[in-house]
C-alpha positions in Angstrom: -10.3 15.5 -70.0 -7.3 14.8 -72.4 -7.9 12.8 -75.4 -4.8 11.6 -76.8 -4.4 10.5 -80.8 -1.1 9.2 -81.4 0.4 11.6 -78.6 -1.5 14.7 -79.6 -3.2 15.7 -76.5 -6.8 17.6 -77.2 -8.8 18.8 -74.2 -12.0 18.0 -74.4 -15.4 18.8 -71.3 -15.2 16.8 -69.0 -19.0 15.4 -69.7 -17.5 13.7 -72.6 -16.8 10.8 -69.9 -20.3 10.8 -69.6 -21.2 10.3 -72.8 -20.6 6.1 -72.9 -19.7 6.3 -76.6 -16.2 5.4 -77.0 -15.6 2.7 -79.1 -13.7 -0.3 -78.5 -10.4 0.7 -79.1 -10.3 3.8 -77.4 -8.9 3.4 -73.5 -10.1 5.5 -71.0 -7.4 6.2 -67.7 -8.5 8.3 -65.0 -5.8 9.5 -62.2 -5.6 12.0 -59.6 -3.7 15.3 -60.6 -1.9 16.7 -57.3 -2.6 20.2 -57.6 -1.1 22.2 -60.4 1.7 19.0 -61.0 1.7 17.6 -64.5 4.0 15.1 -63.4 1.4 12.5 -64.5 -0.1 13.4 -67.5 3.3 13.8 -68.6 4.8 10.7 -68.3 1.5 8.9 -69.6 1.8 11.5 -72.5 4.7 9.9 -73.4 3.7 6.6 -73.0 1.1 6.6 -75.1 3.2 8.3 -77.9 5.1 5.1 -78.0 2.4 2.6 -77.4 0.2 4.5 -80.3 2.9 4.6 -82.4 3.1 0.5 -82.4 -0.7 0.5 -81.6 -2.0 3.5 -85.0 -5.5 2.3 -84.2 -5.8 2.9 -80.8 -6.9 6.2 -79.0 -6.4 7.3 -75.4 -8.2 10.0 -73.3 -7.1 10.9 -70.1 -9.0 12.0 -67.4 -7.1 13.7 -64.9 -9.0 14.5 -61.3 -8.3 17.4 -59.4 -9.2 16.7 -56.3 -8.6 16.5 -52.7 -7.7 12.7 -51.6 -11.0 11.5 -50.5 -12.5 13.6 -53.5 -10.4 11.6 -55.4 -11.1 8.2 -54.3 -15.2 9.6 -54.2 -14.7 10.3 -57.2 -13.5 7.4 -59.1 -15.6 5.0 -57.5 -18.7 6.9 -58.5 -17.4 6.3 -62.4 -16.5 2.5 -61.6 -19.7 2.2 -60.7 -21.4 2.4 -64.1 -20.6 1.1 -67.2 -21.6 4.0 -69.0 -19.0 5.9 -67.1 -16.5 3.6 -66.0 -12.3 3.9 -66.9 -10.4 1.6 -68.3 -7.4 2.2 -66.2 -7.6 3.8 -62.8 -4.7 4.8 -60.6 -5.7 3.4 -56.9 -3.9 4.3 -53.7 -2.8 0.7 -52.0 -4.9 1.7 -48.9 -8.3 2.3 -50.8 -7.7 -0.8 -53.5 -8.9 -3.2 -50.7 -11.7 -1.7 -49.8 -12.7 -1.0 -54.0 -12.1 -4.8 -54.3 -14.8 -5.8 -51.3 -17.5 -2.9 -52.9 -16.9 -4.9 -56.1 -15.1 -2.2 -58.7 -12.2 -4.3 -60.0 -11.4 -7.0 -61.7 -8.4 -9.7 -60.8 -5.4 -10.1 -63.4 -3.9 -12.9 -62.1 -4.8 -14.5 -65.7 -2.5 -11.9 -67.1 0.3 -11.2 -64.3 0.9 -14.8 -64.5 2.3 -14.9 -68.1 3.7 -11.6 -67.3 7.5 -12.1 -66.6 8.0 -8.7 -65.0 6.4 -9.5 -62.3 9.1 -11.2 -60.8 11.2 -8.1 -59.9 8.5 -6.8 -57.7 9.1 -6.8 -54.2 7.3 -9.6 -51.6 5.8 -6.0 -50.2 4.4 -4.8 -53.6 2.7 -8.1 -54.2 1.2 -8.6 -50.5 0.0 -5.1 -50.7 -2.2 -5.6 -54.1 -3.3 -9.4 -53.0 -7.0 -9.3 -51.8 -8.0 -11.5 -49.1 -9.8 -13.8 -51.7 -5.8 -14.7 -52.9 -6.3 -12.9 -56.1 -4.3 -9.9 -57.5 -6.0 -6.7 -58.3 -3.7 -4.3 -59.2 0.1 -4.0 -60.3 1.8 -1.4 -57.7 4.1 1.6 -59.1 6.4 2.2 -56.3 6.4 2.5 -52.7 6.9 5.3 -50.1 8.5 6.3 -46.7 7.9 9.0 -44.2 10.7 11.0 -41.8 10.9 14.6 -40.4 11.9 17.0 -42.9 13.8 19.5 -41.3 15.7 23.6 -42.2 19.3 22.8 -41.4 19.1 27.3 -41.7 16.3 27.6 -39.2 17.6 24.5 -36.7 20.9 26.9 -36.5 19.3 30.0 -36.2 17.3 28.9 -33.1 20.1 27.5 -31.9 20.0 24.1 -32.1 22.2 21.3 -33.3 22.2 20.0 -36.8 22.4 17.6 -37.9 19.3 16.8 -35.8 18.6 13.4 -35.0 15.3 13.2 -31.9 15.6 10.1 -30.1 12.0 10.6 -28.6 9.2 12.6 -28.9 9.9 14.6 -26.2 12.8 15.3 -28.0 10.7 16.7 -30.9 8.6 18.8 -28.3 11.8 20.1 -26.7 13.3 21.5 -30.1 9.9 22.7 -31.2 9.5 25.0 -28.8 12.7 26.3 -29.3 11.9 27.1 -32.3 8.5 28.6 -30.7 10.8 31.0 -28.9 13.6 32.4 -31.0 11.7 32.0 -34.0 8.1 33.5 -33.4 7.5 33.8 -37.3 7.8 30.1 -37.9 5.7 27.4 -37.9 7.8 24.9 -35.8 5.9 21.6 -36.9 3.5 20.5 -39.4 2.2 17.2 -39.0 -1.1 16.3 -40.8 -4.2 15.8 -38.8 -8.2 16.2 -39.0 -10.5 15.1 -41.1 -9.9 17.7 -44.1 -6.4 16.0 -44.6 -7.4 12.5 -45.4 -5.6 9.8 -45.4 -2.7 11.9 -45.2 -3.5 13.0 -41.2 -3.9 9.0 -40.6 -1.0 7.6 -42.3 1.6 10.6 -42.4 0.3 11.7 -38.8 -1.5 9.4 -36.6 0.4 6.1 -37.6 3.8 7.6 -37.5 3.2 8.3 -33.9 1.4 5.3 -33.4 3.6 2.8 -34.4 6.4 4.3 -32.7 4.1 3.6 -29.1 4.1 -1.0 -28.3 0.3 -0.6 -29.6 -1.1 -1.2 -33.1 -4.3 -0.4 -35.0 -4.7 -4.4 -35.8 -3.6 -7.4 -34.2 -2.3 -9.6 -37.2 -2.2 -12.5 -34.7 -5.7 -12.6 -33.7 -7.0 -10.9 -36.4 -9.0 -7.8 -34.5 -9.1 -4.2 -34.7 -7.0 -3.6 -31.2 -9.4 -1.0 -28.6 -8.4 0.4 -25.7 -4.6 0.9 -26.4 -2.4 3.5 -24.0 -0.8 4.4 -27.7 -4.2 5.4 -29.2 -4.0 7.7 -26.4 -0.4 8.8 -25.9 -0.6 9.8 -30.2 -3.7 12.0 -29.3 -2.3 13.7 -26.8 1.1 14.1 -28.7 -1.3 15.6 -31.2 -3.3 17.8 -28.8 0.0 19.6 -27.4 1.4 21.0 -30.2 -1.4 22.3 -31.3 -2.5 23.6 -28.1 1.0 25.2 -27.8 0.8 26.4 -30.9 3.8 24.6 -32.6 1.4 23.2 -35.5 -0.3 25.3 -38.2 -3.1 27.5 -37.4 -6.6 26.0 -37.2 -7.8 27.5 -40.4 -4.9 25.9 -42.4 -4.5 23.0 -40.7 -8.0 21.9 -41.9 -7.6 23.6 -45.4 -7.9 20.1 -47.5 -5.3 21.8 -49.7 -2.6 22.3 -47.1 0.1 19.7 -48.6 0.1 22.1 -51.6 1.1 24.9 -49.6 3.8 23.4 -46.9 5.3 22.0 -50.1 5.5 24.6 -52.5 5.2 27.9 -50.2 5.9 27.1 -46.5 9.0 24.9 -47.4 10.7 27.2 -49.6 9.9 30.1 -47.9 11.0 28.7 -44.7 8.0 29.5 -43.0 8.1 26.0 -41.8 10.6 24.1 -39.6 9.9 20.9 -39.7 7.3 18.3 -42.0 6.3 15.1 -41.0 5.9 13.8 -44.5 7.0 11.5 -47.2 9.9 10.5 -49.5 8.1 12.0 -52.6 8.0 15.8 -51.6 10.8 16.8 -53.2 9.5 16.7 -57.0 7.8 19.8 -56.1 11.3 21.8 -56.1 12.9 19.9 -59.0 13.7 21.7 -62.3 10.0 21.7 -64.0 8.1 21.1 -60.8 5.7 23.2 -59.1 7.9 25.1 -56.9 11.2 25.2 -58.1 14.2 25.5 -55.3 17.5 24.1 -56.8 18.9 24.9 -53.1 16.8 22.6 -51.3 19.3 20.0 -51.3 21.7 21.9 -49.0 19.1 24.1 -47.1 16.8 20.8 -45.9 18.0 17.7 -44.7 16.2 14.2 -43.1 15.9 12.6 -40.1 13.9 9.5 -38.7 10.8 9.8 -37.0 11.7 8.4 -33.1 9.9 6.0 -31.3 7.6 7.2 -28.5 10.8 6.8 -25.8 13.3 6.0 -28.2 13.1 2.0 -27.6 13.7 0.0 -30.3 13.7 -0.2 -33.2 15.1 3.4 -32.7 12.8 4.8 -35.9 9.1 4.8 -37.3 8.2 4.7 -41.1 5.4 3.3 -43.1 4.8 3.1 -46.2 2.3 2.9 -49.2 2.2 3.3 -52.5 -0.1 3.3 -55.5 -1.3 1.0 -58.3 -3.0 0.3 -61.4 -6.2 -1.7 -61.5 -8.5 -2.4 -64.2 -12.4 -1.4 -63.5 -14.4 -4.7 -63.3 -17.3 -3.2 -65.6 -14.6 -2.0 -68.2 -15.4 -3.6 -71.7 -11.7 -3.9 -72.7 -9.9 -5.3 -69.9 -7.1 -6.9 -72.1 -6.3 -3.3 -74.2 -5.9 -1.9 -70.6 -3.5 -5.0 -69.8 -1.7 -4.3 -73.0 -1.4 -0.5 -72.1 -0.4 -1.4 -68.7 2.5 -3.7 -69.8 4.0 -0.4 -72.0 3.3 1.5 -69.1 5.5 -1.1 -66.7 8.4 -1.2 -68.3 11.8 -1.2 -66.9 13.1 2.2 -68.5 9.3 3.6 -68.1 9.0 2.9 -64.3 12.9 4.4 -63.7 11.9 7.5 -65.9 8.5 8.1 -63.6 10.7 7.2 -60.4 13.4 9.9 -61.3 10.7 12.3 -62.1 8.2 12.1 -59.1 11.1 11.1 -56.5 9.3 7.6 -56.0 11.0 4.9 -54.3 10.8 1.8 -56.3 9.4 -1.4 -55.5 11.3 -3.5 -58.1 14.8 -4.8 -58.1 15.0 -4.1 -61.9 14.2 -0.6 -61.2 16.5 -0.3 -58.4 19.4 -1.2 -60.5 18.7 1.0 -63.4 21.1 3.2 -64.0 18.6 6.2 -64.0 17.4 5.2 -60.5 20.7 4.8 -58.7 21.6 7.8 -56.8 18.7 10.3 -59.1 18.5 12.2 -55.9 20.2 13.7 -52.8 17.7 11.6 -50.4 16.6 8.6 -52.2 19.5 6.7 -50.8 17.6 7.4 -46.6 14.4 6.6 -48.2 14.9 3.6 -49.9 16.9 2.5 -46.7 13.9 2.9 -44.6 11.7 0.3 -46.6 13.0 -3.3 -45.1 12.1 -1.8 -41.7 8.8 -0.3 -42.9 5.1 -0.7 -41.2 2.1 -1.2 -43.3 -1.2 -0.2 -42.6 -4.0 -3.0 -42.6 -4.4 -4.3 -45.8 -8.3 -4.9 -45.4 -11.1 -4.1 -46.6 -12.5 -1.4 -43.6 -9.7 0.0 -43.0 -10.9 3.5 -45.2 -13.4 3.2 -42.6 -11.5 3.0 -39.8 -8.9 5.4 -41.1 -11.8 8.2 -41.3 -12.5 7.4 -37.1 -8.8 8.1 -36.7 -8.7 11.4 -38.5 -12.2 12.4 -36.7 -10.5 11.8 -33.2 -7.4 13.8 -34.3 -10.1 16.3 -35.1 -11.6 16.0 -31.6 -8.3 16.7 -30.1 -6.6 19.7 -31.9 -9.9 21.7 -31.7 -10.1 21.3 -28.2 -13.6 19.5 -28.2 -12.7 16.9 -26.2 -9.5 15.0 -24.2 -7.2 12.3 -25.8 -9.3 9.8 -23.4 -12.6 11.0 -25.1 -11.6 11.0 -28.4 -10.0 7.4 -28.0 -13.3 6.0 -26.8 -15.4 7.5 -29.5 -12.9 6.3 -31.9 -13.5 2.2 -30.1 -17.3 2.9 -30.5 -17.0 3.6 -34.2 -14.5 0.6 -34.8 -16.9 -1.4 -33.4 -19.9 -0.5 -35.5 -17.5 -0.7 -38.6 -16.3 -4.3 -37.9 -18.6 -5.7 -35.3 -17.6 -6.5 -31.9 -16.5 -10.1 -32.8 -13.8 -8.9 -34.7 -12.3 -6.3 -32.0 -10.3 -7.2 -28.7 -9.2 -5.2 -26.0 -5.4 -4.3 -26.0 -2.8 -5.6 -23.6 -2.1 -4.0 -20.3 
C-alpha cells in the first residue's frame, strides 16, 4: 500500500488496510495494478499532488492490487464488504459494477453527478453503461475500449501472405493461420483468450468477438431472456475447439496461465513469437516509451484489422467494448471527499493525460477534442472509429455469472473434454440455474 502526503508516496504493509483507523480526512482508493505497469499509480500520483496541494489537510493511500482479473474483482469486494476495511474509491470494470450494485457495495451519486457540469460531455454509451437497473448512477466511467486482430505485417509476408490483411470471414482467419502453421512452425499463429484462467478477458475478447459476429446473442434485449439453444453458441465453440486442436492457439499450459496477457503483450508481441492477437485498443501502452515492454518499432512492424463476421454478412466487422469506472463504496464514511477527489481526478486535461498514457479511447467529447488526445497515437484513429458500431455486453446484474459458464464451456472445448454441442448444453443448464427458467427462451431457428 502507498500512502500519499502531499504527493510523497510511502509504502506501507499491506495490513495497514486492515487496521480501520484512518481518520476522516484520509481517502483510501484501491485499483488493480496490471502486472509490473505503473501506469496507474502514476497518474493518480500526480493527481493527488495537485488536489493536496489545494487540499494541505488531506492524506491519500493507495492500494494498488496485483492480481489476476477475477482476483481483482474477489478481491475488492471482500474490502467493500466491511466497514473496517472498505475503500473510499475503487476502480470497477463496467461489466462487474452491475453485479457490485445488486450484492449491495456502492452507493449512487446521482446527488452529485447532477450538479456536476462535466457530465454532459460523456457519451449516451458511458452513462447507459454506469446506470443500474434501479435508474440510478453508480459510477463515473473513464474511457471506453475496442477489440480487432492485431496482426505482424513481418510475419504475414514471410509466410507469404498479403498485407495489408483484411479476413472477411472466419474461415478466412483459419485459412491464413494455417499458413502461418506451415511456413512458420516457430510461431504461434493465433492467440485468442479462452478458459476459465483468463477471466473475463476469454468471454469478452474471445467468446463474444466470435459470438456477435454469428445472428445469435447472449441476451435478447427484446424479451428480456438469457437466449439458449443458439447455432452461434455453438459455431464460436467449435471455432474455438479447431484452432486449438490444430494447434494454431497457444499451448495448453499457457493458454490457461492466468498471467498470459502479460506475456503475449510484452514478450510474444515483440518477440514476434506471435502472429496475430485478438485483443483490445489499449495494448499498445505496454511498448510506449516508459511502459513495460518498450518497442518504438511497433508502429510499423504491427498493424489492425477488424474482426469479420462469421460469413462476412453484414455489418462486415465485430467489436465490443467496455471500459472502467469509478464508484464510491456504499459503507465508505466520506463519500463526499471521494466525490471531491473524483472531480480533480475527472478533469478535462486529467482524463486526456491518462488517455495518452494508457492508449484509452475516450468516452467524452471534451476529451476527444483535446488537443493531447487528437491523433496521440498511430491506431487510436481505427479504434475510436470502431465505437458507434460497438456491441455491449449485458449490462445486468448476472452477467459475471453467466460470463464464468461461458469461459467454463470454452474450457470444455479446447481441452478436448467434450464437443461444442456438449459444452453448449452444459452452458444452458447453468444459465438456467443462474437466472431461473422464466427469464430464459429458446433461440430462433
Amino acid at each position: 500500500m502507498l500512502r500519499v502526503v502531499g504527493g510523497s508516496a510511502v509504502l506501507l504493509p499491506l495490513a495497514a488496510c486492515a487496521e480501520g483507523g484512518s481518520g476522516p480526512n484520509t481517502l483510501r482508493i484501491t485499483y488493480q495494478q496490471f502486472g509490473s505497469g505503473t501506469i496507474m499509480r502514476d497518474y493518480l500520483t500526480g493527481v493527488i499532488e495537485t488536489y493536496t496541494a489545494e487540499h494541505p489537510e488531506v492524506s491519500v493511500e493507495l492500494v494498488p492490487l496485483v492480481a489476476a482479473e477475477e482476483d481483482y474483482f474477489t478481491k475488492n469486494e471482500l474490502m467493500m464488504s466491511s466497514a473496517r476495511t472498505t475503500p473510499d474509491l475503487v476502480y470497477e470494470d463496467t461489466f462487474i459494477l452491475h453485479s457490485d450494485v445488486a450484492a449491495g457495495y456502492l452507493r449512487p451519486l446521482d446527488e452529485y453527478i447532477e450538479q456536476w457540469e462535466l457530465w454532459e460531455h460523456f457519451y449516451p454509451a458511458g452513462r447507459e453503461a454506469v446506470t443500474a437497473e434501479d435508474g440510478q448512477i453508480y459510477a463515473v466511467p473513464t474511457h471506453t475500449d475496442t477489440r480487432g486482430l492485431w496482426y505482424n505485417q513481418e510475419l504475414f509476408s514471410q509466410a507469404g501472405l498479403e498485407v495489408p490483411w483484411r479476413p472477411r470471414t472466419w474461415d478466412d482467419i483459419l485459412e491464413a493461420m494455417r499458413t502461418i502453421k506451415q511456413e512458420l512452425p516457430d510461431v504461434i499463429p493465433i492467440n485468442v483468450y479462452s478458459g476459465k484462467p483468463q477471466g473475463e478477458k476469454a468471454s469478452m475478447q474471445g467468446f463474444e468477438m466470435l459470438l456477435y459476429g454469428t445472428d445469435d446473442r447472449l441476451y435478447d434485449e427484446e424479451s428480456r431472456t438469457w437466449v439458449l439453444g443458439s447455432q452461434g453458441f455453438v459455431d464460436t465453440l467449435e471455432f474455438i475447439r479447431t484452432i486449438y486442436s490444430e494447434d494454431l492457439a497457444p499451448g495448453m499450459g499457457q493458454a490457461l496461465d492466468p498471467n498470459l496477457s502479460e506475456l503475449v503483450q510484452n514478450t510474444w508481441m515483440p518477440s514476434g513469437q506471435v502472429a496475430v492477437n485478438l485483443d483490445g485498443s489499449w495494448i499498445s501502452s505496454s511498448w510506449v516509451e516508459g511502459g513495460a515492454a518498450e518497442w518504438p518499432e511497433w508502429s510499423e512492424v504491427l498493424d489492425i484489422a477488424p474482426m469479420p463476421t462469421q460469413d462476412g454478412s453484414d455489418p462486415g466487422l465485430v467489436t465490443l467494448a467496455g471500459g472502467w469506472s469509478w464508484a464510491v463504496p456504499r459503507l465508505s464514511r466520506k463519500p463526499d471527499l471521494a466525490w471531491s477527489f473524483l472531480q480533480e481526478m475527472m478533469t478535462t486535461d486529467n482524463m486526456a493525460q491518462l488517455a495518452v498514457t494508457d492508449n484509452q479511447v475516450t468516452i467524452r467529447a471534451d476529451v476527444a477534442e483535446h488537443e493531447q488526445y487528437v491523433g496521440y497515437s498511430p491506431v487510436i484513429e481505427f479504434f475510436t472509429d470502431l465505437v458507434e458500431r460497438a456491441e455491449y455486453r449485458p449490462a445486468l446484474a448476472p452477467y459475471p455469472q453467466v460470463s464464468a459458464a461461458i469461459q467454463a464451456a470454452m474450457e470444455t472445448v479446447m481441452t478436448g473434454q467434450g464437443s461444442p454441442e456438449q459444452a453448449a448444453a452444459a452452458y444452458d443448464a447453468e444459465v438456467v440455474d443462474i437466472v431461473g427458467p422464466e427469464n430464459t427462451s429458446e433461440a430462433a431457428r
